[in-house]
N, C-alpha and C positions, 0 to 999 in steps of 0.2 A: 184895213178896216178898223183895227185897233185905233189907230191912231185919227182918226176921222173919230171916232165916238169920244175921243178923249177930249176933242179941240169942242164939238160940240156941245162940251160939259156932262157927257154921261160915261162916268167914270169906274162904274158899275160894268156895265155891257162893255167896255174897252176891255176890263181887269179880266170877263170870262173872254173875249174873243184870244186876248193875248194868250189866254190859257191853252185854250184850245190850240192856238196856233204854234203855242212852245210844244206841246204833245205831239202835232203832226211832225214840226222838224227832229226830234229827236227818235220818232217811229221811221222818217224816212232817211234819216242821218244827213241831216245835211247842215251844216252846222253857222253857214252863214244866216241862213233861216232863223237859226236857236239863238244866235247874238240878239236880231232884230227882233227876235220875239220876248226874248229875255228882257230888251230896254224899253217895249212897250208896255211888257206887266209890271214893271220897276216903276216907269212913270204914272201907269194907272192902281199904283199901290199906295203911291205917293201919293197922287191926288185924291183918292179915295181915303186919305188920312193912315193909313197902316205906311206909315213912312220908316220903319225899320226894316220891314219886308221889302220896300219899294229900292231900298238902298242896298238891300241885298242883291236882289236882282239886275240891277244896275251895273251892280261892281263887278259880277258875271258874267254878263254881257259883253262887258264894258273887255274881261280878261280875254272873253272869246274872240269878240272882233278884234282885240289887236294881233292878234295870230294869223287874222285873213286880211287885215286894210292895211292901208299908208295911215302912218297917225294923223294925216290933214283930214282922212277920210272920218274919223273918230272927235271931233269940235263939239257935233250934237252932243255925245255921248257924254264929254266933261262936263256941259254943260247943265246938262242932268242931273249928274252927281252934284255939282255944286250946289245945285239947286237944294236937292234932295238933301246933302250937309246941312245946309241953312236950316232947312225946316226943323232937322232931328239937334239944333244945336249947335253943330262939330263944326266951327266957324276955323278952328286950325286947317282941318281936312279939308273945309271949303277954298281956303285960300291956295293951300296946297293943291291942289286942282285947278283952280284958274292959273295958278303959277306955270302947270304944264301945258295947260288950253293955250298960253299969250306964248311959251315956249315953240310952239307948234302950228301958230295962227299963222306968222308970215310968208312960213313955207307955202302956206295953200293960193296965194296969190301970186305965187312965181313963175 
């Protein structure tokens, strides 16, 4: 639902739904929940302009799901960050992140 409010442009109501939704996974432990819940307030922080926070959450996320996925599974996720880089400046980090996204892309097509 997060991510529905995000693409819709209400980036506000995505940031509480993710909120909400990072609290349940962590109440119910389930931690695949907390990745995706994590990169959805990350993106809806970002876009909401609090892009420090959004980058946090991201890279959170970003640590949690690669404990549960195959890195093919994890693309959005670099992608994000990247994004999220660009905004906050860090165009080094940026690169360095698309560097591991294009290290990991071909796998996903095999």
């Amino acid at each position: 639902m997060s991510l529905n409010r995000l693409l819709r442009g209400d980036a506000l109501s995505a940031k509480q739904l993710a909120t909400d939704a990072l609290e349940i996974a962590r109440e119910i432990e389930f931690p695949m929940f907390e990745g995706a819940a994590l990169s959805n307030l990350g993106n809806a922080e970002r876009v909401a302009g609090n892009v420090d926070a959004g980058i946090r959450h991201l890279e959170e996320g970003l640590a949690l799901r690669k404990t549960l996925l195959a890195s093919t599974d994890l693309l959005d996720d670099y992608c994000d960050l990247a994004v999220g880089y660009l905004q906050a400046g860090r165009e080094a980090d940026a690169v360095t992140t698309v560097d591991t996204f294009l290290r990991i892309a071909p796998a996903s097509t095999a």
